[in-house]
C-alpha positions in Angstrom: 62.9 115.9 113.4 63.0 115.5 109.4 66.0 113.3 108.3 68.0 115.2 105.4 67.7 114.4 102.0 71.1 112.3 101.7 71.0 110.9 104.9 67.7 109.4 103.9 69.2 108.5 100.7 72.4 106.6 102.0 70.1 104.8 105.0 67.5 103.7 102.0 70.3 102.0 99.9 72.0 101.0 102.7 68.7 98.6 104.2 68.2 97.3 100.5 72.0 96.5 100.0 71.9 95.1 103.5 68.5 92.9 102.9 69.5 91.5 99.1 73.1 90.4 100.8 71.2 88.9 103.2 68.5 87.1 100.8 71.7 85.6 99.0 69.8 88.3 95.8 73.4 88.9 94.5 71.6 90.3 91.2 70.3 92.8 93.4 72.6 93.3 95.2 74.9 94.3 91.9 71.8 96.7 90.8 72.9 98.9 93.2 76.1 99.5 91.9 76.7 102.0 89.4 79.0 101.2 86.2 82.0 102.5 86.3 81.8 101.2 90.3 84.5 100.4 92.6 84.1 98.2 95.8 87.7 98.5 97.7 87.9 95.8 100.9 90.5 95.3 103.5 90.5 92.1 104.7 86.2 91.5 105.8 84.7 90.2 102.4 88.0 89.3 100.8 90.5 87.8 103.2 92.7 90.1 101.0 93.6 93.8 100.3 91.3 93.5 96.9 89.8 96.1 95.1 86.9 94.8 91.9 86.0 97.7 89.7 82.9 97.2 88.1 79.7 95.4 88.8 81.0 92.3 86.8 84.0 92.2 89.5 81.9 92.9 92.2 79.3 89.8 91.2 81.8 87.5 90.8 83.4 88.2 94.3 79.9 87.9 95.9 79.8 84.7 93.8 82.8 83.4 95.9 82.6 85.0 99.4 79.1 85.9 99.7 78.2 82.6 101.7 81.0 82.5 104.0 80.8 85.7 105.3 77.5 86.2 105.9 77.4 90.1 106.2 74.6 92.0 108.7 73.6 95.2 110.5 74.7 97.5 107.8 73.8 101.0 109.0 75.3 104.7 109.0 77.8 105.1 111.7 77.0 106.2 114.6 77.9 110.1 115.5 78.5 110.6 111.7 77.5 112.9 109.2 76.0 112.0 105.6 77.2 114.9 102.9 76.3 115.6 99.5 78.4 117.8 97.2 78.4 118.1 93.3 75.8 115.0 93.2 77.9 112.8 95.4 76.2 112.0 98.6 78.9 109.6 101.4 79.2 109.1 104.6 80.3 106.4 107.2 79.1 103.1 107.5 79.6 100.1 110.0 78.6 96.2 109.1 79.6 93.2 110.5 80.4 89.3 109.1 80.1 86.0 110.6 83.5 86.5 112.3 84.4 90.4 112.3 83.0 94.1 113.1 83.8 96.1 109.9 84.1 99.7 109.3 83.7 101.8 106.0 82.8 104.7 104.1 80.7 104.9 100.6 79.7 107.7 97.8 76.8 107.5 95.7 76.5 109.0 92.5 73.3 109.5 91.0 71.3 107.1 93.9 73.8 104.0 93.0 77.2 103.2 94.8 80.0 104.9 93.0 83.0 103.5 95.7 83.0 101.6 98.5 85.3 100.6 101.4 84.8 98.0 103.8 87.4 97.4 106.2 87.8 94.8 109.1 87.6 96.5 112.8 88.3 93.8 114.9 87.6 90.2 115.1 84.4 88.8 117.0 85.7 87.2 120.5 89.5 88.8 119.7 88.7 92.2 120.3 91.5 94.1 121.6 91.7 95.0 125.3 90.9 98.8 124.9 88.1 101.0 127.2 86.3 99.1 129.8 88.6 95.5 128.3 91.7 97.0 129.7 93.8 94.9 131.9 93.8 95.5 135.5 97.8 95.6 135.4 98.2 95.7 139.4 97.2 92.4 141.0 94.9 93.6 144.2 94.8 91.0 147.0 97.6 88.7 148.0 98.7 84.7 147.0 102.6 83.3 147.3 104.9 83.4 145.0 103.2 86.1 142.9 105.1 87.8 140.4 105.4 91.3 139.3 105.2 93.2 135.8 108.9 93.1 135.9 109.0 89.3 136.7 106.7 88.5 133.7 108.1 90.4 131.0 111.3 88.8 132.0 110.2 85.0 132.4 108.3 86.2 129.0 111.8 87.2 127.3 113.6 84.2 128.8 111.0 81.7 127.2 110.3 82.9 124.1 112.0 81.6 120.9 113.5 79.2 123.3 111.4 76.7 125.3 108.0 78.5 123.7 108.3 79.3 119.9 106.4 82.7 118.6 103.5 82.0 116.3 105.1 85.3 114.5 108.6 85.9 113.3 109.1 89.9 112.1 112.0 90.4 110.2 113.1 94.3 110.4 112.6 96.2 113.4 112.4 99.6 111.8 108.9 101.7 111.8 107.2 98.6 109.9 108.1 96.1 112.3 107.4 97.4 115.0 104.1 98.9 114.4 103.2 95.5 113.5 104.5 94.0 116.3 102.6 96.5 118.4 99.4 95.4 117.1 100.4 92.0 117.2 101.0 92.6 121.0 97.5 93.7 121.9 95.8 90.6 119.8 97.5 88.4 121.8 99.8 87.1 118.6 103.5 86.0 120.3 105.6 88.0 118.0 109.5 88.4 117.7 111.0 91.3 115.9 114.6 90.9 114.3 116.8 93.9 114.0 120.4 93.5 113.0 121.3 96.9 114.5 122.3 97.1 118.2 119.1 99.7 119.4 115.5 100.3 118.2 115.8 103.3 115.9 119.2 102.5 114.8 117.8 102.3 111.1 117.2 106.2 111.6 120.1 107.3 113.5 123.0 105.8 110.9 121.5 107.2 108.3 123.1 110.6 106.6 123.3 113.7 109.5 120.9 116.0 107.8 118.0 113.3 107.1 114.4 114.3 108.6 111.3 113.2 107.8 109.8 115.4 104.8 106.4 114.3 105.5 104.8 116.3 108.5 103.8 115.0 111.9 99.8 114.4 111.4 100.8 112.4 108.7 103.3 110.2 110.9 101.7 108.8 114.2 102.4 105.1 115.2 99.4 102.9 116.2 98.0 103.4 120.0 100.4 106.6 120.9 100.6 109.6 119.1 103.5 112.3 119.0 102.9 114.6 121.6 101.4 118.1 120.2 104.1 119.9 120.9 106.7 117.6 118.6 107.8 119.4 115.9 106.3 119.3 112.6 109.2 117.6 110.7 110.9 115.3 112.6 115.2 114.6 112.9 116.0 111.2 112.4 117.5 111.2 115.8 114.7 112.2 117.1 112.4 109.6 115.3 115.1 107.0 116.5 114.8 108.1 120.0 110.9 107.3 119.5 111.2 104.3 118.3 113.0 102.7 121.1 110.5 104.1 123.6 107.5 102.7 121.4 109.6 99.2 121.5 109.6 99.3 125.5 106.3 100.4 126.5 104.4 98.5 124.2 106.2 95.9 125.4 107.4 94.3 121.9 109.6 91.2 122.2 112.4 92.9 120.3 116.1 90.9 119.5 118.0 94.0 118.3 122.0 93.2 117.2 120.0 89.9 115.9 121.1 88.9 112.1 118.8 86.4 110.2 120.8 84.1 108.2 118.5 82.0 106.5 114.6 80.6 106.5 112.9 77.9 105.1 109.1 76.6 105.0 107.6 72.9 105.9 104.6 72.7 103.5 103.7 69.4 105.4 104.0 70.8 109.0 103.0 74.9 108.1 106.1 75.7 109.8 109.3 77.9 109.3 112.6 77.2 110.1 114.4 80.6 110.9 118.3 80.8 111.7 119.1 83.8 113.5 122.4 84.4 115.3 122.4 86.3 118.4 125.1 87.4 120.8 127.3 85.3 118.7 125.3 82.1 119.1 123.0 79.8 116.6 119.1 80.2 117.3 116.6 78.2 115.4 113.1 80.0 115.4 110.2 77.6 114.6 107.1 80.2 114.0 103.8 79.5 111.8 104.2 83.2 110.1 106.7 85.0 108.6 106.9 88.4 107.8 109.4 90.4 105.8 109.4 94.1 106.9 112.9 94.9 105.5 112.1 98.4 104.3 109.8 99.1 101.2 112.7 100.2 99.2 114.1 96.8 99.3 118.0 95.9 98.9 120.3 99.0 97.7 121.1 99.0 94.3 124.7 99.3 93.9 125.6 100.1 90.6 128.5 98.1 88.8 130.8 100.8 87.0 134.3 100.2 85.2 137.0 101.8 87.1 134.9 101.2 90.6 138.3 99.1 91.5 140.7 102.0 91.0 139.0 104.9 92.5 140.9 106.0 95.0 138.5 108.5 96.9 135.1 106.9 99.1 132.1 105.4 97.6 129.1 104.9 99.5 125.8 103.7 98.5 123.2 106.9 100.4 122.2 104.5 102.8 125.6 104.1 103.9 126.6 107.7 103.8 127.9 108.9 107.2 127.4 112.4 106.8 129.4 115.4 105.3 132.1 116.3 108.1 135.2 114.5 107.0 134.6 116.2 103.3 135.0 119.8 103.7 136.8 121.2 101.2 136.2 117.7 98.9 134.8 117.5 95.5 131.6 115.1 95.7 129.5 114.0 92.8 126.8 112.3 94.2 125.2 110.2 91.5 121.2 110.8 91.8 118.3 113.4 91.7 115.7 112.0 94.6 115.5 113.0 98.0 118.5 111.2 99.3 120.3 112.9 96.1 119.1 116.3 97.8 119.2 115.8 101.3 123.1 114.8 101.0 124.6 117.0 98.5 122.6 119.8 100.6 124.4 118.7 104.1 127.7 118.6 102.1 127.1 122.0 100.4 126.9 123.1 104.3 129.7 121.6 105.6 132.0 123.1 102.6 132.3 120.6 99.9 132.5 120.7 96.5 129.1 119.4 95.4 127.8 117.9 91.7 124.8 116.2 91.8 124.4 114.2 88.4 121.1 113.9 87.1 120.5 110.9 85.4 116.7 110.9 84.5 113.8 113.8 84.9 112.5 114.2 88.8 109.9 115.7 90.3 109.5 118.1 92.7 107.0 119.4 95.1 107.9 122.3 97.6 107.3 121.2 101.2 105.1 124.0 102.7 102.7 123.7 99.0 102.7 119.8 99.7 101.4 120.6 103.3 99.1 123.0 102.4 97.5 122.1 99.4 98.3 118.1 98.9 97.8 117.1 102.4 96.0 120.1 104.6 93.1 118.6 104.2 93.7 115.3 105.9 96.8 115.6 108.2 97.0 119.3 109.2 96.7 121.3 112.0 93.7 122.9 110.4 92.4 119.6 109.6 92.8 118.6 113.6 90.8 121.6 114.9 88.1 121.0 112.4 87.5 117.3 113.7 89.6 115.5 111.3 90.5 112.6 113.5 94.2 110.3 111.9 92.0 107.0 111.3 89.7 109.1 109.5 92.4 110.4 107.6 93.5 107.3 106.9 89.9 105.7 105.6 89.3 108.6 103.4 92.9 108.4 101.5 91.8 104.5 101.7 88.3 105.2 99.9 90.2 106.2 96.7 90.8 103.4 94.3 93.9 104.0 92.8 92.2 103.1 89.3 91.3 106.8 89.8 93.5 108.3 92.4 95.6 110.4 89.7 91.8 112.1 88.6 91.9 113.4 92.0 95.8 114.3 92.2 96.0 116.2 89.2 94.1 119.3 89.9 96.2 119.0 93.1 99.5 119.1 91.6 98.1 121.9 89.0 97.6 124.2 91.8 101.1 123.5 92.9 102.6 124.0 89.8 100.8 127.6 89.4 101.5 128.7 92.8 105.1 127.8 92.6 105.5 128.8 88.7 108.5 131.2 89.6 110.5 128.4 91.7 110.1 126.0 89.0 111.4 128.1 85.9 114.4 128.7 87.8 115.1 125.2 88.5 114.6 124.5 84.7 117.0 127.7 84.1 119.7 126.1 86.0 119.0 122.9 84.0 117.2 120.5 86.2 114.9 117.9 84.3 111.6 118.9 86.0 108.2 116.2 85.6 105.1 115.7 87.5 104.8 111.9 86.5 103.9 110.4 83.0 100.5 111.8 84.0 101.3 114.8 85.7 99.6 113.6 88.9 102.7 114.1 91.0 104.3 112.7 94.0 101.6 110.5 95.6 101.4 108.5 92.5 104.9 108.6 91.6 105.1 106.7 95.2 102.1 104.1 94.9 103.5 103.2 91.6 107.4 103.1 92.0 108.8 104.3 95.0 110.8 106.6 93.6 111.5 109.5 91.6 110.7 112.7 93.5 111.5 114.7 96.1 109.7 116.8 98.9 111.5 120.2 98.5 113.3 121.3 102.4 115.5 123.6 101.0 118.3 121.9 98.6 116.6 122.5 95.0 117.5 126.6 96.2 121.1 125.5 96.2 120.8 123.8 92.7 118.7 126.8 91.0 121.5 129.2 92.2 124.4 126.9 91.5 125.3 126.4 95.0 125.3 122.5 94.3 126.8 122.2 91.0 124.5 120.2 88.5 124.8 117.9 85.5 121.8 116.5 84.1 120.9 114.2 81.2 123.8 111.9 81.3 125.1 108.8 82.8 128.5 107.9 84.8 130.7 106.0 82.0 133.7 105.1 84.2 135.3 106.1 86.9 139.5 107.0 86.9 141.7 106.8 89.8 140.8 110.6 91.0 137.7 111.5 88.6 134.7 110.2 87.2 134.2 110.4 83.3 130.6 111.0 82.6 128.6 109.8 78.8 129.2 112.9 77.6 132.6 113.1 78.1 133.0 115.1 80.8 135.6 114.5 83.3 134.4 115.4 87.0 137.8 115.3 89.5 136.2 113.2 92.8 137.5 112.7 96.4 133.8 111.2 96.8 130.8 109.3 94.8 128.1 108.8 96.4 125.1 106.4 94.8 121.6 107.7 95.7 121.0 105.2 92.9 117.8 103.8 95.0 116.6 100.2 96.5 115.2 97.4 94.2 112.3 94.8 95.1 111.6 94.1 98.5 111.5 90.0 97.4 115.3 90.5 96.9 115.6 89.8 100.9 113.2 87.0 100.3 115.6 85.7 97.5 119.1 86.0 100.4 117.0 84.6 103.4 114.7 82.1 101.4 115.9 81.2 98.0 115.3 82.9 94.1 112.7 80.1 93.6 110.4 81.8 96.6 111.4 85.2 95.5 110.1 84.4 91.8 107.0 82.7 93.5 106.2 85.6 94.6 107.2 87.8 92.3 107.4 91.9 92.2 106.9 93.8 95.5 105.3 97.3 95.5 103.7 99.3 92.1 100.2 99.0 91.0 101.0 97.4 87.7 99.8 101.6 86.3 102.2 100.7 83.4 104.2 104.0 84.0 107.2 104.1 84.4 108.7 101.8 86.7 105.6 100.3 87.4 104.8 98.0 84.4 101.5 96.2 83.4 99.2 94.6 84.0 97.2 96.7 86.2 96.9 95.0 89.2 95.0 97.7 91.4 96.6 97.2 94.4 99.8 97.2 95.6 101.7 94.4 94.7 102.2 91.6 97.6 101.8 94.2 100.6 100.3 93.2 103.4 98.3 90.6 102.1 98.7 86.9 101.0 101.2 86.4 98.9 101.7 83.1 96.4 104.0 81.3 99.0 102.1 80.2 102.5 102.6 82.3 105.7 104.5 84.5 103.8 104.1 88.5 104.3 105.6 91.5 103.3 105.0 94.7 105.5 106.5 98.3 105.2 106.1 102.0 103.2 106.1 105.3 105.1 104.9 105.8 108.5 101.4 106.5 107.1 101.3 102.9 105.7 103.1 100.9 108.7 100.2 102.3 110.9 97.2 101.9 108.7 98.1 98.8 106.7 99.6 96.9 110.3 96.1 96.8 111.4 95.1 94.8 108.6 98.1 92.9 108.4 97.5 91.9 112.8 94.0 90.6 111.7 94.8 88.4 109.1 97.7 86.6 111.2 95.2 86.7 114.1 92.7 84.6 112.4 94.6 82.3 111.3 96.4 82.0 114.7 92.9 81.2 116.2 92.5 78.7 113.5 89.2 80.8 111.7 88.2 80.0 108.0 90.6 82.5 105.5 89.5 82.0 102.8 91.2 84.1 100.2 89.8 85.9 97.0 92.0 87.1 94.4 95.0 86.0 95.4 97.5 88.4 93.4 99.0 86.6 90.0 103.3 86.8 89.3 103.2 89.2 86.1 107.2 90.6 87.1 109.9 88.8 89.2 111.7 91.6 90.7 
């Protein structure tokens, strides 16, 4: 049977990219690169989340890493299809190094590689105990003394952190902790997860009443157990909560919930932490060789400092401290904010009979949910998408095959389409005066995310209530001060208030590594999250990645692990591997370990 055209192609370059690797030919290797060329890698070639753009990037990381890793057995994957369409042939690929199995996917553009991602599958001699390497779990025959499951995960929880230290301490226990944690669990990595709150899921369930996940379930699974097929599209946070705390007990994650961690400290002579937690009112001192910070993407809250903060005699609440709208019907709110906190709470307190302002303070943008689903997303994490083969890890590896030097390209015509299709909705927003963009390239939300965290949000109903003037709006101004009963705004106006609530957003995720480590690590480190895009909120230089996300960072054994659901399962894999190795004491050598350009 004839081979097709591209499948031919991609083999042909594939055995000559494999063969000058090989042969050490690094010039040859380059050749087969085309210019404007982009060579993403998690973890296998790097020992870093590293993207080099260009074939003078990609020469001088062969330069470095080519010898120690020894790549081999490049070849199309198995079971795969090679596709061509407007001149771009890719497909799937699988390689391996001296020490791992990797996984990837390429394009080619006119014969030469255009982008390529090679990502590390598992380690050689550390695979993961999946298929046929399952554990027995019953022991069949008989011997004295034996113990059960039961008996093991309990001598396990008794010992650990106590007579046996974790190699892994996890600080956070919400979605990013514990994905990690999970993955952790099947390497064989002794982890401990911290969570201040009393249950798993806890970070969910306090939040505001009305808060559900805007982004839909395909989008959403955890490592190793999928929602079930019935679960509804858009989770409840109580639902999600609920989840949480199941995942926690049958992956069997050593998990210290109503734990607070008061301080930690790193031994550059012994490659050792000293973390002080306090549990059940008592002192512990954790001694692990890792140390990762999964407080939350968005970082600490920022709380804003206002004159007249002192006096006001209504509530204030940062959102993330919001309990929900009951005890204010028949209030007057002005919730300070325009994201999708902003919405989500001025929206539950619009239902439950408030007075509602939401104050504006800066342009937002907005994407309807169902057009986000359908035309942002459908592709990838869809029911459609399911049926037609579209497996999550897929998913994931294709959104991971765009370097974000080029993402927006794609986004824009995405974002376009939305913007047509929901012409009408937007016009009436910007009748009722809402300050309307689609990013400082009009690429839209993805980008908006990747680059600050912030600034958007996924329409579930509440920008209807602020077209028709259901929740009150004033946009384009800032709170001045606040009275005893009112809040004064920079253009004068005088809101009366029972109520302010700051959706005024989180800063850096290295402001927990300032509390629990000191400023001078925190500055070591320097900015966590953006892509250095130089947009707004997300200053230069570009730094192509994301900033200090799970990857080395400038201070030893020192992680940083979070984002949405979508990231906490894709980028934990990653994260596992790299602690793994250097658990089982194998060669890390790092490339392109991130520079400090921005402290916070």
């Amino acid at each position: 049977m004839l081979e097709k055209a591209p499948q031919k192609t991609l083999a042909d370059l594939l055995d000559r990219f494999g063969q000058a690797l090989a042969a050490g030919d690094i010039d040859t290797a380059v050749s087969l690169f085309q210019e404007d060329c982009y060579w993403r890698d998690l973890v296998t070639f790097t020992w870093n989340i590293k993207t080099m753009e260009g074939p003078n990037q990609v020469r001088q990381m062969l330069e470095e890493q080519l010898v120690a890793t020894k790549p081999e057995k490049w070849a199309l994957a198995e079971g795969e299809d090679v596709s061509e369409a407007d001149g771009v042939i890719d497909g799937w690929i699988t390689f391996e190094t001296n020490v791992a199995r990797g996984y990837g996917h390429i394009r080619l553009k006119d014969g030469r590689i255009w982008t390529l991602l090679t990502t590390m599958s598992e380690l050689k001699g550390h695979e993961e105990p999946l298929g046929f390497a399952r554990p027995m779990g019953a022991k069949h025959g008989s011997s004295k003394n034996r113990k059960t499951w039961k008996e093991e995960r309990e001598e396990e929880a008794s010992e650990l952190g106590f007579s046996r230290q974790p190699y892994c301490v996890i600080v956070g226990g919400g979605q990013g902790g514990i994905a990690l944690g999970a993955r952790l669990r099947q390497l064989g990595v002794s982890t401990i997860i911290i969570e201040r709150n009393e249950r798993a899921g806890d970070s969910w369930r306090k939040r505001y009443k009305s808060l559900c996940l805007h982004d839909p379930v395909w989008y959403d699974h955890l490592p190793y157990i999928d929602f079930p097929k019935n679960w509804p599209v858009f989770a409840p946070k109580d639902k999600i909560g609920d989840w949480l705390e199941m995942y926690t007990k049958v992956m069997e994650l050593n998990y210290w919930s109503s734990t607070e961690c008061k301080s930690a400290s790193y031994d550059e002579k012994t490659k050792e932490w000293t973390v002080v937690v306090e549990r059940d009112g008592k002192e512990i001192v954790l001694k692990p060789k890792q140390l990762v910070l999964a407080t939350g993407m968005s970082g600490k809250a920022n709380m804003p400092k206002i004159k007249g903060m002192d006096i006001f005699k209504g509530d204030q609440q940062h959102s993330s401290k919001h309990p929900g709208p009951e005890k204010y019907a028949g209030k007057k709110v002005v919730v300070v904010g325009s994201n999708n906190s902003a919405h989500d709470i001025c929206a539950a307190l619009w239902e439950a009979g408030a007075d509602v302002t939401m104050l504006q303070r800066s342009s937002t943008h907005i994407v309807k949910s169902d057009s986000l689903m359908e035309i942002g997303l459908g592709s990838l994490y869809s029911e459609q998408a399911v049926e037609a083969g579209m497996t999550t890890r897929k998913a994931d590896l294709i959104f991971a095959s765009l370097p974000y030097r080029i993402m927006h390209e794609f986004q824009i015509p995405v974002y376009n389409a939305i913007r047509e299709r929901d012409a009408d909705f937007y016009k009436r927003l910007e009748k009722a005066g809402f300050m309307l963009d689609f990013g400082d390239d009009e690429s839209g939300l993805f980008m908006k995310y990747l680059r600050r965290g912030s600034g958007y949000y996924i329409d579930v109903g509440a920008s209807e209530l602020v077209a028709n003037g259901s929740i009150k709006l004033k946009s384009g101004v800032d709170v001045k001060e606040l009275t005893e009963n009112s809040v004064i705004l920079t253009d004068g106006t005088e809101l009366p208030a029972d109520l302010v609530v700051y959706a005024t957003g989180y800063g850096s995720m290295n402001g927990w590594a300032a509390d629990l480590i000191s400023k001078e690590v925190a500055d070591k480190v320097g900015k966590v999250w953006g892509l250095g895009s130089n947009t707004t909120k997300d200053p230069g230089p570009w730094e192509g990645e994301q900033r200090n996300m799970w990857k080395p960072t400038q201070q030893e054994a020192l992680w940083f692990h979070g984002g949405n659901l979508h990231q906490s399962r894709h980028y934990s894999q990653y994260l596992s591997l790299q602690l793994k190795a250097r658990q089982e004491g194998i060669a890390t050598p790092v490339y392109g370990l991130q520079k400090v350009h921005h402290l916070s």
